[in-house]
C-alpha positions as CSV (number, residue, x, y, z in Angstrom):
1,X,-7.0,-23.7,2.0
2,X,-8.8,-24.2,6.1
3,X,-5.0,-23.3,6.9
4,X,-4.9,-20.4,5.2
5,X,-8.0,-19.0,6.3
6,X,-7.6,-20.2,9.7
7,X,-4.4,-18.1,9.9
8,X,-6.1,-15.0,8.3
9,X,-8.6,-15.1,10.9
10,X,-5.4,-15.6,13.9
11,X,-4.8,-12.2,12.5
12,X,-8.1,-10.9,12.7
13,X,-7.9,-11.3,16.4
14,X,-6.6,-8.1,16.5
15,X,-9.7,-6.8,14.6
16,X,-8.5,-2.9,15.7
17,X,-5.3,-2.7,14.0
18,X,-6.4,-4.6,10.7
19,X,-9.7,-2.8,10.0
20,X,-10.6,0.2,12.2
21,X,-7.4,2.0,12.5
22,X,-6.0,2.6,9.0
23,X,-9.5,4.6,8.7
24,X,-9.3,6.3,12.0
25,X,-5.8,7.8,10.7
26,X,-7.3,8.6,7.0
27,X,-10.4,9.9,8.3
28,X,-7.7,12.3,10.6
29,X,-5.9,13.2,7.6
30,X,-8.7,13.6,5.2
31,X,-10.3,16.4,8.5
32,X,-7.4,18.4,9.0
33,X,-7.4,18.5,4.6
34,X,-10.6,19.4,4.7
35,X,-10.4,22.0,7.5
36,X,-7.4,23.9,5.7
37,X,-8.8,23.6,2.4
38,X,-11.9,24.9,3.7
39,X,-10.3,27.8,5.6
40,X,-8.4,29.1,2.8
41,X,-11.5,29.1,1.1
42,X,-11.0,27.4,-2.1
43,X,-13.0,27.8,-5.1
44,X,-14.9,25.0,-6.4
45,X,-13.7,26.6,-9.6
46,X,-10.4,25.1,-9.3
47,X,-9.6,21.9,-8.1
48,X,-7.5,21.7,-5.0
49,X,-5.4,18.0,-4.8
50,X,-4.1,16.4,-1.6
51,X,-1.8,14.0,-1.6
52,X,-2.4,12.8,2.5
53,X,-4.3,9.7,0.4
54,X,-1.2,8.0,1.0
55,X,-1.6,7.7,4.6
56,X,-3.6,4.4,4.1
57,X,-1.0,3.0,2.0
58,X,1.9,3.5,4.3
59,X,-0.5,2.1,7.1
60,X,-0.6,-0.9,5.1
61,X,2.9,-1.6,4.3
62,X,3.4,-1.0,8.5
63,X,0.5,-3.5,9.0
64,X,2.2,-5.6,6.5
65,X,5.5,-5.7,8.8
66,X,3.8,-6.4,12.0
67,X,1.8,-9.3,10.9
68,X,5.3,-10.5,10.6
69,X,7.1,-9.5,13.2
70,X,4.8,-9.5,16.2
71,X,2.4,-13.0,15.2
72,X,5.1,-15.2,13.6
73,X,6.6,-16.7,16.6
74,X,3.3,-17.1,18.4
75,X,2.1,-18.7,15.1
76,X,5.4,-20.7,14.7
77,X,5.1,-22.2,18.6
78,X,1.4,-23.3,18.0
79,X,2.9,-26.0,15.2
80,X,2.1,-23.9,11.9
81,X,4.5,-24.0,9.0
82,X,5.8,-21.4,7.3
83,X,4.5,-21.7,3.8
84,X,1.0,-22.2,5.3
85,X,1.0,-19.0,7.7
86,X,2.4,-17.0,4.3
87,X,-0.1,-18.0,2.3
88,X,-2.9,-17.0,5.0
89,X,-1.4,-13.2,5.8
90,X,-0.6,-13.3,1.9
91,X,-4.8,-13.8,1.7
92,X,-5.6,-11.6,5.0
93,X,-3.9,-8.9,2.8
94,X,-5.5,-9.9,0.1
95,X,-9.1,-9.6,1.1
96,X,-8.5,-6.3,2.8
97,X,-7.4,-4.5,-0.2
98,X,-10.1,-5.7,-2.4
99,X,-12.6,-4.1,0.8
100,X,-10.8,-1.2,1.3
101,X,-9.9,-0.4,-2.5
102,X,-13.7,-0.4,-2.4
103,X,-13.9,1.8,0.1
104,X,-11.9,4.1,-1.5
105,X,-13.9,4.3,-5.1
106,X,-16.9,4.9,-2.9
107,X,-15.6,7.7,-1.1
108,X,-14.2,9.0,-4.8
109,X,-17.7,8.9,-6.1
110,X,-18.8,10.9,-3.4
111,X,-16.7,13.3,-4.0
112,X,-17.4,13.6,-7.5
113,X,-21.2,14.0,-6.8
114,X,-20.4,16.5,-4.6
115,X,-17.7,18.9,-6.6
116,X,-14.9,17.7,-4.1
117,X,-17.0,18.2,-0.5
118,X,-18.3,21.5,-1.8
119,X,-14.7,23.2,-1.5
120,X,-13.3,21.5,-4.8
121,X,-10.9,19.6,-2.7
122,X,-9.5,16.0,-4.7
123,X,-8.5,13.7,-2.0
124,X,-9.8,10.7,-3.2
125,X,-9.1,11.8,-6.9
126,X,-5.5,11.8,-7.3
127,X,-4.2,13.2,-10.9
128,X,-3.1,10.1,-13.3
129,X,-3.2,7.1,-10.6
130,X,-6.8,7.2,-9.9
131,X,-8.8,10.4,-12.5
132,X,-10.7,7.0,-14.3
133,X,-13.6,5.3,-13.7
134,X,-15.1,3.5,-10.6
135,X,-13.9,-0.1,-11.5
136,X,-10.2,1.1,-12.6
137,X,-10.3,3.2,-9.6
138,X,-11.1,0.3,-7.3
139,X,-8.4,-1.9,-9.2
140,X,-5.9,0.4,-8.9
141,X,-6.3,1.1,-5.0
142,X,-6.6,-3.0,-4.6
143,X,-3.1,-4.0,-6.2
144,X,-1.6,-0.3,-4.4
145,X,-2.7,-1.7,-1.0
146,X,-2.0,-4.9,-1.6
147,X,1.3,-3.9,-2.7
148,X,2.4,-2.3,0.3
149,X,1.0,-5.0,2.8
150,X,3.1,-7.3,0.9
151,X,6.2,-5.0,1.2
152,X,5.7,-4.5,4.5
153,X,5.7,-8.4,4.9
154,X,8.9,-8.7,3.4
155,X,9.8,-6.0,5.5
156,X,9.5,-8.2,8.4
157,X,10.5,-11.0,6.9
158,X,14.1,-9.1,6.8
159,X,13.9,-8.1,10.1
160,X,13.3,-11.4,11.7
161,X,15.8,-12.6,10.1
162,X,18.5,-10.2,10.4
163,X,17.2,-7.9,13.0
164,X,17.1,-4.5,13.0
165,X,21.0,-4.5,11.3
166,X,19.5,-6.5,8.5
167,X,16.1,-4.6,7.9
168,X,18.7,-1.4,8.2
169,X,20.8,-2.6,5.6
170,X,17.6,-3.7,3.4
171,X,16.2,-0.6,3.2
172,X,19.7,1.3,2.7
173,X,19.9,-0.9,-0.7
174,X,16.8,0.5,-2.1
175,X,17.6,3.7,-1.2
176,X,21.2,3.2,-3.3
177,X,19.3,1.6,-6.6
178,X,17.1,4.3,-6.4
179,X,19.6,7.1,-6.0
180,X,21.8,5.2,-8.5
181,X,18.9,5.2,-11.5
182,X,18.3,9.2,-10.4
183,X,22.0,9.5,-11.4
184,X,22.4,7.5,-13.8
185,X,19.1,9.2,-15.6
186,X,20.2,12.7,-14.8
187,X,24.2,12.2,-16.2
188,X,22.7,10.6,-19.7
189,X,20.8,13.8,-19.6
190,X,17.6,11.7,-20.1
191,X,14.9,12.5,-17.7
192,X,13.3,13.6,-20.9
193,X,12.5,9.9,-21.9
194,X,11.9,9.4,-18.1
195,X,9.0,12.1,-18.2
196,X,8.0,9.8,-21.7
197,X,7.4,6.2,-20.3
198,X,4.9,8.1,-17.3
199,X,3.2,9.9,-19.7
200,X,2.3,7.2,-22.7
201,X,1.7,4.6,-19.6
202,X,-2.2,4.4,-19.5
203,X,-3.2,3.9,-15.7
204,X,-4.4,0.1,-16.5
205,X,-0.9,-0.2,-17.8
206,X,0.3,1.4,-14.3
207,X,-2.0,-1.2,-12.4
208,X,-0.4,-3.7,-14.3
209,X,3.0,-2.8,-13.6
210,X,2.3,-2.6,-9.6
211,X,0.6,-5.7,-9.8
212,X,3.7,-7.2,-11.4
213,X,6.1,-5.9,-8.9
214,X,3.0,-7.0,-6.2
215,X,3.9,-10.4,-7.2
216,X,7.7,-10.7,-7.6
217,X,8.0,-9.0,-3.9
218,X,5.4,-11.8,-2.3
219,X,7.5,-14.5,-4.2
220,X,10.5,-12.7,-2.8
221,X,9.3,-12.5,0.8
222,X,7.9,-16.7,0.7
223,X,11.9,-17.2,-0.4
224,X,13.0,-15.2,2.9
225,X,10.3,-17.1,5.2
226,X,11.6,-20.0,4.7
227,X,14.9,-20.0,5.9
228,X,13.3,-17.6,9.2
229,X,14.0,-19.2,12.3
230,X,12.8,-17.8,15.3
């Protein structure tokens, strides 16, 4: 357990990229929301959703992929094995979601207790994933960011592996399964049952499902680690 910590704080070196700039971009994104929501004048009357919350997500799946790529073969020279530096990035990206899925539900509640900024502007409150209360709120944004750290992990695992080919190919194959179930879905003329499962799926059930998926891509990515050479 010293091991894994010790690793989580190699990675915390780099203090910048791990906590201050996936907030310097949101805080951009949530400005220039603000701004154009604010010059178009929008009613307090009617909600006005954003969807830009998804900037800190994506900044944590490419986080996820550079704690990979760019501190594994330091990590690897310095004598530490591969299941122990894993298990410490697995724990950095760990403790940062809980902090910043906290983060999150605090900036939510502010919103609420302010009508959305005054405008009626939804940034924090995003329909169906995160409408509940504080503590679902705050679970939800934990297993979505840890999610996409972890994704962005195996990410690198892939390209380390197989290089830039590899990761190329990788990412081609998700595209295909998920073009595949769009037409599979649309030629059984069945998006109605599609619309169906989303809609009777509670947002605890939602959380559960990410976390499941959370957890078969980290076991996928501590399969791909060990066989990285570098």
């Amino acid at each position: 357990m010293n091991t894994w910590i010790s690793i989580a704080r190699y990675h915390m070196v780099d203090r910048l990229t791990y906590t201050a700039l996936p907030w310097i971009i949101q805080g951009f994104s949530f400005a220039v929301s603000l701004a154009i929501y604010a010059a178009l004048g929008a009613s307090t009357s009617k909600a006005s959703y954003s969807g830009a919350l998804a900037t800190i997500y994506i900044i944590f799946a490419v986080i996820g992929g550079q704690s990979i790529s760019r501190r594994l073969p330091f990590a690897f020279s310095l004598g530490v094995s591969r299941r122990s530096y894993y298990a410490g990035t697995a724990l950095l990206a760990v403790s940062l979601a809980v902090v910043d899925g906290l983060a999150l539900t605090v900036l939510q509640l502010i919103e609420r207790a302010t009508d959305g900024w005054g405008i009626g502007l939804h940034f924090f409150r995003v329909p169906y994933i995160l409408p509940g209360p504080w503590y679902l709120t705050w679970l939800t944004s934990f297993v979505g960011l840890a999610l996409m750290f972890v994704y962005g992990m195996w990410c690198g695992l892939v390209y380390q592996r197989w290089t830039l080919f590899g990761l190329l190919i990788f990412i081609a194959a998700q595209v295909t399964a998920v073009t595949a179930v769009v037409v599979i879905a649309t030629g059984a003329h069945d998006w109605a049952g599609v619309g169906r499962f989303f809609t009777t799926l509670t947002v605890a059930g939602l959380t559960g499902v990410l976390a499941v998926l959370a957890a078969a891509l980290l076991a996928s990515g501590y399969v791909t680690i060990r066989r990285v050479t570098v």
